[in-house]
Backbone as a ProteinNet text record, in pm:
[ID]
protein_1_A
[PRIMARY]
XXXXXXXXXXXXXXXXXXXXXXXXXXXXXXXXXXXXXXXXXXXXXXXXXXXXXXXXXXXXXXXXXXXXXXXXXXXXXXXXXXXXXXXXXXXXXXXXXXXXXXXXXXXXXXXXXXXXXXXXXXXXXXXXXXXXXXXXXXXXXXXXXXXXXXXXXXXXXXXXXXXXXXXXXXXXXXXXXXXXXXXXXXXXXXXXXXXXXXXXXXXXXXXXXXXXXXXXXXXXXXXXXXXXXXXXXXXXXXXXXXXXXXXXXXXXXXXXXXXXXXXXXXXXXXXXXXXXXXXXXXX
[TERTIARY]
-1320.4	-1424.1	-1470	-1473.5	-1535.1	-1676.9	-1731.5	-1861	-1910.8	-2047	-2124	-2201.2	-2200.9	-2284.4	-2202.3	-2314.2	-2262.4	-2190.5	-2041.9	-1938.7	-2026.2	-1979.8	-2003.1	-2003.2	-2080.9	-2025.6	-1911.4	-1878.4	-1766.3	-1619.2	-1610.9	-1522.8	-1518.9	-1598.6	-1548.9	-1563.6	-1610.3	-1559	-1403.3	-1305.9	-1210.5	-1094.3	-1145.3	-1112.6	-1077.5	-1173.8	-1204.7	-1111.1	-1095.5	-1026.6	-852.5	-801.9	-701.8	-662.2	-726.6	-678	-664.3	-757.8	-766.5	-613.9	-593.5	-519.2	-382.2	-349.2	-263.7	-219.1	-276.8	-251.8	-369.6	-502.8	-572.4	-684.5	-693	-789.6	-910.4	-970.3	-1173	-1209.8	-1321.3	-1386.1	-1557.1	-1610.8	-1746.9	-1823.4	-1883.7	-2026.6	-2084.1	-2100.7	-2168.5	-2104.6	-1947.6	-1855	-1803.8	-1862.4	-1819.5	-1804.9	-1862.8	-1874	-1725.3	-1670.9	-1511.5	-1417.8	-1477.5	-1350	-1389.3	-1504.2	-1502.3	-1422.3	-1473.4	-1452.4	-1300.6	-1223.4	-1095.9	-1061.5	-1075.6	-996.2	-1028.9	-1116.2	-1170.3	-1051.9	-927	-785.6	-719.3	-744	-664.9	-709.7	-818.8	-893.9	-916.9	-900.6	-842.4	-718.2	-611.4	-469.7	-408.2	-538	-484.3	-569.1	-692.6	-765.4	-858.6	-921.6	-966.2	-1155.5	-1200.7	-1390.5	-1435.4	-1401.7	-1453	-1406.2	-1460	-1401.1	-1357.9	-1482.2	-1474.1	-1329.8	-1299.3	-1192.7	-1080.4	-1072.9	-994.6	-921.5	-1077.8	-1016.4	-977.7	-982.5	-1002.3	-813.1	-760	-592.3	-547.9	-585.9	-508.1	-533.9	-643.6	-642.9	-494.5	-458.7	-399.9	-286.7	-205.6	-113.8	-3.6	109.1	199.8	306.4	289	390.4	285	358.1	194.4	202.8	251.2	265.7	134.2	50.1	-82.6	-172.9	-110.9	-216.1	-182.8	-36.1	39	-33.8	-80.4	-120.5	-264.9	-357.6	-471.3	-472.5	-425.8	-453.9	-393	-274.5	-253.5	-338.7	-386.5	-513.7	-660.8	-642.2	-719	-753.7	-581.2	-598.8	-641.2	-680.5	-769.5	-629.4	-558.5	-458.3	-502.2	-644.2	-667.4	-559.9	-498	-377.5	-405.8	-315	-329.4	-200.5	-189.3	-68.6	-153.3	-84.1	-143.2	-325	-314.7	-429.6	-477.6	-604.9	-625.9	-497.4	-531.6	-413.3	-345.8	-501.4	-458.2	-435	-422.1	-375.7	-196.2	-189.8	-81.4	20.8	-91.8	31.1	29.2	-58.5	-21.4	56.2	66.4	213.6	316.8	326.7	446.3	451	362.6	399.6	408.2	375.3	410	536.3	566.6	761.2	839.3	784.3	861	896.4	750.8	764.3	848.6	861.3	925.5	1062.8	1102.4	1228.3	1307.2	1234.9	1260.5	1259.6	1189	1235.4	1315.9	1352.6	1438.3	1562.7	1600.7	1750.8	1819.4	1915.7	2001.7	1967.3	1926.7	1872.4	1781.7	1791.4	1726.9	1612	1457.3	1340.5	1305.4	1237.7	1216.4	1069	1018.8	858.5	842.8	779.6	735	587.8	554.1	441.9	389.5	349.2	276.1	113.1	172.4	59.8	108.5	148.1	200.2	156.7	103	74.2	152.2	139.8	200.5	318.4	304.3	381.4	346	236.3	225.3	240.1	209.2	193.8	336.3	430	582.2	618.4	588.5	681.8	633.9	462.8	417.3	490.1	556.7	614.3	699.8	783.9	940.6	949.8	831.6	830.3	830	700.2	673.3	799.7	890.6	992	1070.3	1100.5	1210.5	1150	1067.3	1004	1030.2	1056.5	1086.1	1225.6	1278.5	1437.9	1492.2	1468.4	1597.1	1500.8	1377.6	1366.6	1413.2	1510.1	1558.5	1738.6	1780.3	1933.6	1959.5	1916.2	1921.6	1742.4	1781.5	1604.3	1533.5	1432.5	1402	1377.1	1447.4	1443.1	1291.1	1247.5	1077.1	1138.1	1078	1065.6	904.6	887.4	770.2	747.4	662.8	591.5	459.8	479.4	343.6	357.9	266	245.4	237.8	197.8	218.2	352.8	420.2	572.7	547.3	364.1	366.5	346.2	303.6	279.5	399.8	450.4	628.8	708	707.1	804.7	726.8	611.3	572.6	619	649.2	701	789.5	880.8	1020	1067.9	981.2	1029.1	968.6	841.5	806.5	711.6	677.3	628.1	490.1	391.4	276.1	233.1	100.7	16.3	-45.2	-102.8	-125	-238.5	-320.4	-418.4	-398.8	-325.5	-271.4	-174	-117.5	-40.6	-75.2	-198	-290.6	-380.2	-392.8	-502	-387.2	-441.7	-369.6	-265.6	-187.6	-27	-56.4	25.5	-3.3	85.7	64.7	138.4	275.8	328.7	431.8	533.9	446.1	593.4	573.4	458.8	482.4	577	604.5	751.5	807.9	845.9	1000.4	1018.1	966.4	1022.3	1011.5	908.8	893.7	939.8	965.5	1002.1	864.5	858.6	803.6	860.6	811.6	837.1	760	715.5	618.8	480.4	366.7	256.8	228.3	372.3	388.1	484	448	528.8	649.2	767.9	873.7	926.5	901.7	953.3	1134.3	1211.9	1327.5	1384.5	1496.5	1573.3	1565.3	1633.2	1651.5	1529.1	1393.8	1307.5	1298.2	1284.8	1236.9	1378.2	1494.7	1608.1	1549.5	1490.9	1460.5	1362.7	1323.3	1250.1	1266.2	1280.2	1330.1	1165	1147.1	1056.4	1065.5	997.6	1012.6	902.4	914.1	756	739.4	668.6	601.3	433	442.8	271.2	242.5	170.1	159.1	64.8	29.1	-42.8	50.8	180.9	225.5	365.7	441.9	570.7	622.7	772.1	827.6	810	808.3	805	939.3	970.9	1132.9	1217.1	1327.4	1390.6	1389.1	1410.1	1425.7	1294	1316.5	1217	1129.5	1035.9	996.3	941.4	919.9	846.3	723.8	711.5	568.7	525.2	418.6	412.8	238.4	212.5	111.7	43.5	-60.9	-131.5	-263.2	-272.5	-415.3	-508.6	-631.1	-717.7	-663.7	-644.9	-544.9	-666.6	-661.7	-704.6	-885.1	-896.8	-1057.8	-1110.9	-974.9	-1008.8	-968.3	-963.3	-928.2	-993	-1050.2	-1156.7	-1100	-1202	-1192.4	-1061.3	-1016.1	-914.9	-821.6	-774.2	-645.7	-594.8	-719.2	-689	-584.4	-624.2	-600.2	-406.1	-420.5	-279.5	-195.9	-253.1	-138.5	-119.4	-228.5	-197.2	-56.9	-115.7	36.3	178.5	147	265.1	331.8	272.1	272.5	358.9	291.2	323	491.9	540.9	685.4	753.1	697	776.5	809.1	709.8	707.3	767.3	838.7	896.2	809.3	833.5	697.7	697.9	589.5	541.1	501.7	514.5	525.3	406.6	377.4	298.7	182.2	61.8	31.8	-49.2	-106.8	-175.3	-281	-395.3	-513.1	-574.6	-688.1	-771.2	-868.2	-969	-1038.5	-1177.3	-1150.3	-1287.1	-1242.9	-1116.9	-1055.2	-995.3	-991.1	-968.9	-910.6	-830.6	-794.9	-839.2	-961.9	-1044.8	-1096.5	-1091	-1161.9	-1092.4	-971.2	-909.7	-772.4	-704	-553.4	-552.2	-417	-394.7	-326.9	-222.5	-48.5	-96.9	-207.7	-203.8	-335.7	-319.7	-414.7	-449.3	-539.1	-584.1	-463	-414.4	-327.6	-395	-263.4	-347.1	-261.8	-232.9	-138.1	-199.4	-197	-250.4	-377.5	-460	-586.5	-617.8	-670	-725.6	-588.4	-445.3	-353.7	-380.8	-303.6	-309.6	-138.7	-110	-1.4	41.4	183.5	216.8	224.9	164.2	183.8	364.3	326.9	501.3	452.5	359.8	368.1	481.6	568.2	639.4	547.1	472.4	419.9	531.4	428.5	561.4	562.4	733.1	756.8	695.4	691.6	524.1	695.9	677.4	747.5	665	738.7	695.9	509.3	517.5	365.6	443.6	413.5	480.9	387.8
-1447.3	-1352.6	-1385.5	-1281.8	-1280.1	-1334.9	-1433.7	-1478.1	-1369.7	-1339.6	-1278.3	-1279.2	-1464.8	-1526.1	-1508.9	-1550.9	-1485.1	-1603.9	-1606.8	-1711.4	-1796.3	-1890.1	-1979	-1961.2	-1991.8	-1925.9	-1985.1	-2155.8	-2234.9	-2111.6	-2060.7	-1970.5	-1862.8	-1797.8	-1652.3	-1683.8	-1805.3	-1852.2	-1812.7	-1949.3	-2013.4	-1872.6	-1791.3	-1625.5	-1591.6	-1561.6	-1514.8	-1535.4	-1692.6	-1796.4	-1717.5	-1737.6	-1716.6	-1607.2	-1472.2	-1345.6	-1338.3	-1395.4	-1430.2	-1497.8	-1568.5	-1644.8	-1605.2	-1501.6	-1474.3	-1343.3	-1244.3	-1096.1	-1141.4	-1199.6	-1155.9	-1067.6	-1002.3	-951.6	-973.5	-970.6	-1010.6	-902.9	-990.5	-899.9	-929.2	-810	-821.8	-906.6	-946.5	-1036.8	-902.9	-780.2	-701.9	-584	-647.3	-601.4	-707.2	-827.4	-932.5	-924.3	-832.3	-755.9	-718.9	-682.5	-645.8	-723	-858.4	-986.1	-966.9	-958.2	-979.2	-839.5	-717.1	-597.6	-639.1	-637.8	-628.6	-724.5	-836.6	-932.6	-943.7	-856.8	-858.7	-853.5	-731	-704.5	-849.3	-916.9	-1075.6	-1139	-1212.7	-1229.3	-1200.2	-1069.8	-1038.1	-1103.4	-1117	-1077.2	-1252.3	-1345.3	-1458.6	-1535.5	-1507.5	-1511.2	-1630.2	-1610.4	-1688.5	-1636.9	-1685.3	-1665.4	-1656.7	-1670.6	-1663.3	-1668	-1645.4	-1597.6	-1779.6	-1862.4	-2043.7	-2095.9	-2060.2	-2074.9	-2037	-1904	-1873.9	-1942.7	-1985.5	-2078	-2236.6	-2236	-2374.7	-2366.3	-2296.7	-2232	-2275	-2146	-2129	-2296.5	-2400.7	-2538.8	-2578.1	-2588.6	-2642.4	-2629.8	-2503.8	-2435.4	-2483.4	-2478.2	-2567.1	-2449.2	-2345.6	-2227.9	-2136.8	-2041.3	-1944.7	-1783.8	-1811.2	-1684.1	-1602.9	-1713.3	-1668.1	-1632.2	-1711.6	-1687.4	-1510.4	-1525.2	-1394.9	-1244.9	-1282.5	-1210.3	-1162.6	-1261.8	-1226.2	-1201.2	-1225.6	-1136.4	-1022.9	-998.9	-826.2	-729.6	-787.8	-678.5	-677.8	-784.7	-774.1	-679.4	-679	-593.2	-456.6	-364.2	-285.7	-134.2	-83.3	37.1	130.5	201.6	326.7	412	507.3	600.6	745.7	850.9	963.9	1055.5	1156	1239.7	1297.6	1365.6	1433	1402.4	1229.6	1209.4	1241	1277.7	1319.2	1411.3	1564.5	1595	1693.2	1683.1	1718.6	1619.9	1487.1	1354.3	1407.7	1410.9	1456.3	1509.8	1654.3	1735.5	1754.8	1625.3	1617.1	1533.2	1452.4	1338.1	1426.8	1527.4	1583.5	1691.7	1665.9	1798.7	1666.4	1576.3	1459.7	1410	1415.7	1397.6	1485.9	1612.3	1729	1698.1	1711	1653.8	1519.5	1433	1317.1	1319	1390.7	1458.7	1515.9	1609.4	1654.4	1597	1493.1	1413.4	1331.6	1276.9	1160.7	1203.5	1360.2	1381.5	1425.8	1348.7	1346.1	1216.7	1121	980.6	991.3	921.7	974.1	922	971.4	936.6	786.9	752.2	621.4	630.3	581	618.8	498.7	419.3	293.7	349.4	312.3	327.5	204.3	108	8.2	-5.2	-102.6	-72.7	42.6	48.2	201.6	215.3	83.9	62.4	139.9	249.4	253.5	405.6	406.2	532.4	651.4	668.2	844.6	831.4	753.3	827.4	880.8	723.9	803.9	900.7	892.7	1058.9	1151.7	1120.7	1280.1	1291.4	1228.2	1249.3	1295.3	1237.3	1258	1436.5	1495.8	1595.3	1692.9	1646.9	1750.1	1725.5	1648.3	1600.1	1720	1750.6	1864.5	1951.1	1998.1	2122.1	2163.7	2055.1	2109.8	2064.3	2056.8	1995.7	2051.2	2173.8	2244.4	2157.9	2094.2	2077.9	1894.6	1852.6	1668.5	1704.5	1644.6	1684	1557.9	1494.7	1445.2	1387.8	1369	1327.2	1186.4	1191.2	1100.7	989	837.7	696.9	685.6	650	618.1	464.8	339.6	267.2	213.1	178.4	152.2	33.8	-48.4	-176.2	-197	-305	-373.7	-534.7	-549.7	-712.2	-726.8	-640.5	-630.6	-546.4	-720.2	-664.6	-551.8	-549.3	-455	-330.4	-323.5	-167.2	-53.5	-175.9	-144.9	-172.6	-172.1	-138.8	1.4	18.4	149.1	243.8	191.2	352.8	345	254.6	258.1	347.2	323.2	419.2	570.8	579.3	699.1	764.9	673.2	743.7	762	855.2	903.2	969.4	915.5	961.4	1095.2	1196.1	1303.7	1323.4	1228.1	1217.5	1120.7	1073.9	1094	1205.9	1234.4	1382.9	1474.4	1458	1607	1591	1457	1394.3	1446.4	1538.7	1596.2	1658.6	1652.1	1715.7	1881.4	1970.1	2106.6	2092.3	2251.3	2283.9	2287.5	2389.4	2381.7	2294.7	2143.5	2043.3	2022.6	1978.1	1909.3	1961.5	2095.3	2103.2	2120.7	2106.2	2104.1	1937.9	1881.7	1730.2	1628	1656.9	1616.8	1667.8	1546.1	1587.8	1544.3	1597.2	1546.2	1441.2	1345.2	1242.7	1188.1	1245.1	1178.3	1229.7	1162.8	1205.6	1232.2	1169.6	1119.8	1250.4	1156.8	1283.9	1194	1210.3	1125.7	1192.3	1098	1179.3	1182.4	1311.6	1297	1195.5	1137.7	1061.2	1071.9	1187.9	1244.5	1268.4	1250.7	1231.8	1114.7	1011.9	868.8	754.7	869.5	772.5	818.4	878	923.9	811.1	731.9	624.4	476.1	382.2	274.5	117.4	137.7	50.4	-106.8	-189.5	-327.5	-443.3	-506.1	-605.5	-687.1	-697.3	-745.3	-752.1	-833.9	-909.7	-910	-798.5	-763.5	-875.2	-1002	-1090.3	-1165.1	-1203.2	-1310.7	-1287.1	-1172.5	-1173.1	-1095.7	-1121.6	-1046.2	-892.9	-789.2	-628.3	-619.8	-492.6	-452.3	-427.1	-467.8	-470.9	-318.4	-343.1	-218	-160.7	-69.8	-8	75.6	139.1	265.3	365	505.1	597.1	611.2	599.5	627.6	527.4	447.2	360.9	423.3	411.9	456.4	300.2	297	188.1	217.6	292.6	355.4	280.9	251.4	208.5	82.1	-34.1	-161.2	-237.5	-186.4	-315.7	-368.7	-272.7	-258.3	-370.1	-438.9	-547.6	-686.8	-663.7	-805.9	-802.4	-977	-991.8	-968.6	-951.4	-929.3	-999.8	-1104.6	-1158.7	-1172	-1161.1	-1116.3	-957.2	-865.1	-747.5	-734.7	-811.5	-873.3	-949.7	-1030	-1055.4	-944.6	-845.7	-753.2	-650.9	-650.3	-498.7	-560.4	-649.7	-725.1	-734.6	-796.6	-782.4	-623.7	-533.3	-357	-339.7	-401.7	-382.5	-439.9	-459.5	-583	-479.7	-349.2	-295	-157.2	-123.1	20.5	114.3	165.1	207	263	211.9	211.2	363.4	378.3	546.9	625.8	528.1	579.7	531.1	619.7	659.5	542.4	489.5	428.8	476.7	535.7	616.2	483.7	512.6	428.6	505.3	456.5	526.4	562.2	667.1	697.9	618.6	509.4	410.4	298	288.1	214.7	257.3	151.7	164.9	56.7	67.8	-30.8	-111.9	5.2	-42.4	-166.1	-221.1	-367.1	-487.8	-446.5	-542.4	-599.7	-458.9	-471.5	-414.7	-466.3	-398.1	-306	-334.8	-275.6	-147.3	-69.6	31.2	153.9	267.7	309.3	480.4	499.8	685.9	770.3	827.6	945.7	1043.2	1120.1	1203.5	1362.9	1340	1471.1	1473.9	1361.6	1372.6	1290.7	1405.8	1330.2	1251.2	1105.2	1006	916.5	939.2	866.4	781.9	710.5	606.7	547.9	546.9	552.1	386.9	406.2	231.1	208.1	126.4	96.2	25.3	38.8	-20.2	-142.4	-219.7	-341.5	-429.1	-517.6	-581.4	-687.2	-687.5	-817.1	-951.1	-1012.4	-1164.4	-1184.5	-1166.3	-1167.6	-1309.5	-1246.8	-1327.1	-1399.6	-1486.7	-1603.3	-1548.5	-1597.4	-1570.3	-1696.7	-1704.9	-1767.5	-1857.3	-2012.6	-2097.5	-2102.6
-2896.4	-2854.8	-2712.7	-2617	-2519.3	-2501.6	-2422	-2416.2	-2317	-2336.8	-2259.1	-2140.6	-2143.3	-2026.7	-1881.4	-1789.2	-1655.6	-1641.1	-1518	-1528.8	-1408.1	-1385.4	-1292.8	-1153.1	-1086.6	-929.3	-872.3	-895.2	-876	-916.9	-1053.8	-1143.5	-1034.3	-1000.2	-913.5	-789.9	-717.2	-605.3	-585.5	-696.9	-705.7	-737.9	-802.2	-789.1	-726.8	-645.9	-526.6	-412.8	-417.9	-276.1	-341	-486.9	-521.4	-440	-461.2	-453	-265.2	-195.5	-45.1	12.9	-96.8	-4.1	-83.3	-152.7	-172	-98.6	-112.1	-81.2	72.9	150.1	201.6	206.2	95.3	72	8.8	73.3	24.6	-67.8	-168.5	-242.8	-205.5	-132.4	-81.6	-215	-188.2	-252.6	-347.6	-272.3	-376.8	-460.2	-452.7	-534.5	-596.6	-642.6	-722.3	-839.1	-937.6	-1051.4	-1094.3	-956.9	-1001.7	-1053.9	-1035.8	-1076.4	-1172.6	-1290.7	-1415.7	-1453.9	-1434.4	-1528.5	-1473.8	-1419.7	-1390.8	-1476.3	-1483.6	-1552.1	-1718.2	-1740.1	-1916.8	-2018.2	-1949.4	-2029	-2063	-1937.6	-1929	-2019.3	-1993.3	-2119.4	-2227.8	-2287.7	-2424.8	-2476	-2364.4	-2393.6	-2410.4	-2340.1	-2360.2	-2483.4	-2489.6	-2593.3	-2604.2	-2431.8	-2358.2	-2371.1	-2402.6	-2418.6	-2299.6	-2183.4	-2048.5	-1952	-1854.9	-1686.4	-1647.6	-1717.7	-1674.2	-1737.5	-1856.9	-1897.8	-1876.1	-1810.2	-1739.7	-1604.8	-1561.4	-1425.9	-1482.2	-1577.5	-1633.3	-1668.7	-1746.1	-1725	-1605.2	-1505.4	-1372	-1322.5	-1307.7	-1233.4	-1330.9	-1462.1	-1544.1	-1554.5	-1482	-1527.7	-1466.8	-1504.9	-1461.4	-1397.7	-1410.6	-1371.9	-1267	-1214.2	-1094.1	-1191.5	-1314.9	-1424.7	-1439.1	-1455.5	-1482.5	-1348.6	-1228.7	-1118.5	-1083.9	-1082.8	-1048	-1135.6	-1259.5	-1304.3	-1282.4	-1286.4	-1197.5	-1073.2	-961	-839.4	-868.9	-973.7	-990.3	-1014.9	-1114.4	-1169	-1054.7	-962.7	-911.7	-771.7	-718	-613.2	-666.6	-489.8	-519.1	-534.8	-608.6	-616	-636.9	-586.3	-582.2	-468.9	-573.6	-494.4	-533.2	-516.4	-586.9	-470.1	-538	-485.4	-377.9	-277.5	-163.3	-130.5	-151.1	-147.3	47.3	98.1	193.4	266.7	208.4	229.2	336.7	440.4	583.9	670.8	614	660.1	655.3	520.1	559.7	570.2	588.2	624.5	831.1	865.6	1021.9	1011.8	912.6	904.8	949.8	850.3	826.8	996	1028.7	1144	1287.4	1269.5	1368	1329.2	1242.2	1186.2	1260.4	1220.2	1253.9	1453.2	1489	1650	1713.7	1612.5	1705.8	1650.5	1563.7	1498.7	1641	1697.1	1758.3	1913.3	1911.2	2070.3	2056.5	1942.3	1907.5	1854.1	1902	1859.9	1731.8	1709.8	1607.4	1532.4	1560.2	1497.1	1379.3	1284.5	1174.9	1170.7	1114.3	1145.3	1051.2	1073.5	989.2	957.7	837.8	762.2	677.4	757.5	622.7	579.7	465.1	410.4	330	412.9	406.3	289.6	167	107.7	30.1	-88.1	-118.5	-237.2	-273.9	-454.7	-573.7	-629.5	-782	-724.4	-593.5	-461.2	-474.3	-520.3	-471.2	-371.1	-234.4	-101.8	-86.5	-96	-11.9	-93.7	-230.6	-284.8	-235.3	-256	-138.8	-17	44.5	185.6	169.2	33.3	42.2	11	-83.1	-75.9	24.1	148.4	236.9	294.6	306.6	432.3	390.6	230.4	167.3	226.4	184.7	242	354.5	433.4	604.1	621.4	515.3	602.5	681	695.3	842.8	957.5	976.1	1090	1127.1	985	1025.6	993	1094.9	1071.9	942.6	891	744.5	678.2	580.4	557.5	578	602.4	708.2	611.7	652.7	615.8	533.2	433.2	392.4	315.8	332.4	339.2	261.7	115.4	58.5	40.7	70.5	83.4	-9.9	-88	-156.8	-215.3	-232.2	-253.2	-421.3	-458.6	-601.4	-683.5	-784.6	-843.1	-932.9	-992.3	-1066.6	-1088.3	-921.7	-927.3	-825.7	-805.7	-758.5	-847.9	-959.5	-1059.2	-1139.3	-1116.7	-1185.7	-1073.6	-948.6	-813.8	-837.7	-876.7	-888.8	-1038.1	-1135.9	-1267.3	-1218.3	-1150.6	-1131.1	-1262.8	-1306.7	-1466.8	-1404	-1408.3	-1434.3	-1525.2	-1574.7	-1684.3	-1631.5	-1751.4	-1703.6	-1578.5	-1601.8	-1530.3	-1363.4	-1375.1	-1243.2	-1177.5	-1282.1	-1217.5	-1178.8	-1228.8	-1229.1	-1089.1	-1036.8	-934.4	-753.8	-703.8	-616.4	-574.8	-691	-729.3	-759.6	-674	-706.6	-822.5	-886.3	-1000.2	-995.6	-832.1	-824	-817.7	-760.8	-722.6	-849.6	-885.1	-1020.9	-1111.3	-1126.8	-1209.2	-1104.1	-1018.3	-920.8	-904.9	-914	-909.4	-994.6	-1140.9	-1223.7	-1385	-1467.2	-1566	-1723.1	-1785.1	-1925.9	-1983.5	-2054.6	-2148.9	-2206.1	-2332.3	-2455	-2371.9	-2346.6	-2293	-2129.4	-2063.6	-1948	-1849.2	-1710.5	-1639.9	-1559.9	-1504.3	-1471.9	-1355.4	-1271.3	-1091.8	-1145.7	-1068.3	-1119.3	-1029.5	-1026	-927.6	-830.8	-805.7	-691.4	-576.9	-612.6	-529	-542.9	-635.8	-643.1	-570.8	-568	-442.6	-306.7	-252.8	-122.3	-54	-145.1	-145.2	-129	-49	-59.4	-77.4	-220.1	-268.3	-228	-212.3	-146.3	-141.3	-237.6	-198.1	-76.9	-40	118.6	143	128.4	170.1	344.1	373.9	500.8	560.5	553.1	576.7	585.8	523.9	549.7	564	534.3	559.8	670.3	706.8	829.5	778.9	903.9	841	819.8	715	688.5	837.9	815.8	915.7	989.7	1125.7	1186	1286.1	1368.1	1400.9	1367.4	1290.7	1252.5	1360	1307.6	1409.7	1394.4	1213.5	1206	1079.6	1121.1	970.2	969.5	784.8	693	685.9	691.8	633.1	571.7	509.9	504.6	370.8	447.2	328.5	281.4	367	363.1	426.4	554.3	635.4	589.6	513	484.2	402.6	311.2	233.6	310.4	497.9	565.1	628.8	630.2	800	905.3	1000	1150.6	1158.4	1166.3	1203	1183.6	1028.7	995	1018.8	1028.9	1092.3	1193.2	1291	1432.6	1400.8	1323.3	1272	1238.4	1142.2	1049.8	1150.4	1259.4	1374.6	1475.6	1462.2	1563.2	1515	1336.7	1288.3	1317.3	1253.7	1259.9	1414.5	1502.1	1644.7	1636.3	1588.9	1593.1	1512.9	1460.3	1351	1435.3	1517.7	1558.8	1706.4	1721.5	1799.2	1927.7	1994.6	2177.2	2130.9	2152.6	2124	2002.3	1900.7	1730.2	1696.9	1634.9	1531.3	1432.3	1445.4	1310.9	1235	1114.4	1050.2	980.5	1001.6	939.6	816.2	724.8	677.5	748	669.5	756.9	822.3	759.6	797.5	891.8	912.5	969.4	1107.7	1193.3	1369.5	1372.8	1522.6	1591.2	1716.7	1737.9	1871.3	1873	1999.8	1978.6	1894.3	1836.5	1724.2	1759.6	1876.1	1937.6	2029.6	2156.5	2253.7	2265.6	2154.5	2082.2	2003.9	2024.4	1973.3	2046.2	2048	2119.8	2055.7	2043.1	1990.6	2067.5	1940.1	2017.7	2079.8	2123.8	2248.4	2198.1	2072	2012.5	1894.4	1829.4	1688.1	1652	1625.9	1656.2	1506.6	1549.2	1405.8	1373	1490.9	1439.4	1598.1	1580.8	1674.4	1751.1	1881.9	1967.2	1941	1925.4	1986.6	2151.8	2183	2304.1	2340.1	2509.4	2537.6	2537.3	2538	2524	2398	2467.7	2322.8	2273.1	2169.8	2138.7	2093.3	2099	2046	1905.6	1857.9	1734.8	1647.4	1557.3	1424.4	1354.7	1286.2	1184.6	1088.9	966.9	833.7	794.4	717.3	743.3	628	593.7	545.5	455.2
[MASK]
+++++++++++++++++++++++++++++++++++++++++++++++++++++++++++++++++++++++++++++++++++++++++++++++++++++++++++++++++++++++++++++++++++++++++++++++++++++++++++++++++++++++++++++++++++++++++++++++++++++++++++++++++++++++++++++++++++++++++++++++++++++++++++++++++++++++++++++++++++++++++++

């Protein structure tokens, strides 16, 4: 049975430091509430009376099975289909444009942070929609730090209630199928997709240059200073002139040099020609 008493501050410190120093991301002081309700499933499932006991495991544990499992549930994977969705459909009309300065070369789209992937399928969709304007369809490239919510983009399974959370009627049957209570992206949109775990705090970016990388609603859970790290890493990924898409609470002003307010698409942000100096993996 679950105990009721409040956990220790040492216990959601030691939480706390876990989830920081794994993924980078902070949980404000007056969102501390979240380590418990999040981790209550865990605690059922191990059959553990408390949050203290819990940490009392993870000091003990001789494998990172269990740590792995708490910072999962802990990161923050609020997603949804065509979530902010004049975000992007200027994605899709800034595709269409550098499509078109960049030739015959095929476009490249990481989407950094992609959690359970609505974003890139939403892309991979609008990209169909416009294919006469990419002489093939453009590279998307999906990134997250969590194995578990990249193996749910990779099956594509959504519950109704995420299907229903920004998805018009129409794609939803043109690219989805039924199964039992659930809805199932078909293949053929979920290959257009190239899924990939990567901890944007500490690992190299996917190989290659991109045109336009997504990071949206990421940087909001890093201090000032690792901000400052992951814009640089970003900078090592992006093609002088391309594209970086923020959330909407999020900037680069004051934080980097390697990136600057576009002057076409307004709320996205330019790579500079500056080359920054390539980042090593973090040991």
């Amino acid at each position: 049975m679950i105990e009721h008493m409040a956990p220790s501050g040492g216990a959601m410190q030691l939480i706390g430091s876990l989830l920081e120093q794994r993924t980078g991301q902070q949980i404000a002081a007056n969102r501390a509430w979240r380590i418990e309700t999040a981790l209550k499933p865990v605690l059922r499932e191990r059959g553990l009376p408390s949050l203290d006991a819990l940490v009392g495991q993870l000091l003990g544990a001789r494998s990172g099975e269990l740590a792995d499992q708490v910072v999962d549930v802990l990161l923050n994977q609020e997603t949804s289909f065509f979530r902010d969705v004049a975000v992007l459909d200027q994605i899709a009309a800034a595709a269409v444009a550098t499509q078109a300065a960049i030739g015959n070369r095929r476009l490249r789209i990481w989407s950094a942070g992609c959690s359970t992937g609505q974003e890139p399928l939403s892309l991979a969709m609008l990209f169909d929609e416009k294919a006469d304007a990419f002489p093939m369809p453009p590279e998307i490239v999906a990134t997250d730090v969590s194995p578990a919510a990249l193996a749910r983009a990779r099956a594509g399974r959504y519950s109704q209630f995420e299907i229903q959370r920004g998805l018009p009627v129409r794609r939803m049957v043109q690219w989805f199928d039924t199964e039992g209570g659930d809805w199932v992206a078909r293949q053929e949109l979920v290959r257009r997709v190239q899924f990939r775990q990567q901890n944007l705090t500490a690992d190299v970016p996917p190989p290659g240059k991109f045109d336009i990388i997504l990071c949206r609603n990421v940087m909001l859970y890093f201090s000032l200073p690792l901000r400052r790290q992951v814009f640089d890493r970003l900078a090592t990924a992006i093609q002088p002139g391309g594209l970086l898409v923020l959330g909407a609470g999020e900037t680069v002003i004051g934080l980097t040099e390697h990136f600057t307010p576009s002057e076409a698409f307004r709320g996205f942000y330019r790579a500079t020609d500056a080359e920054p100096t390539p980042l090593a993996v973090a040991g």
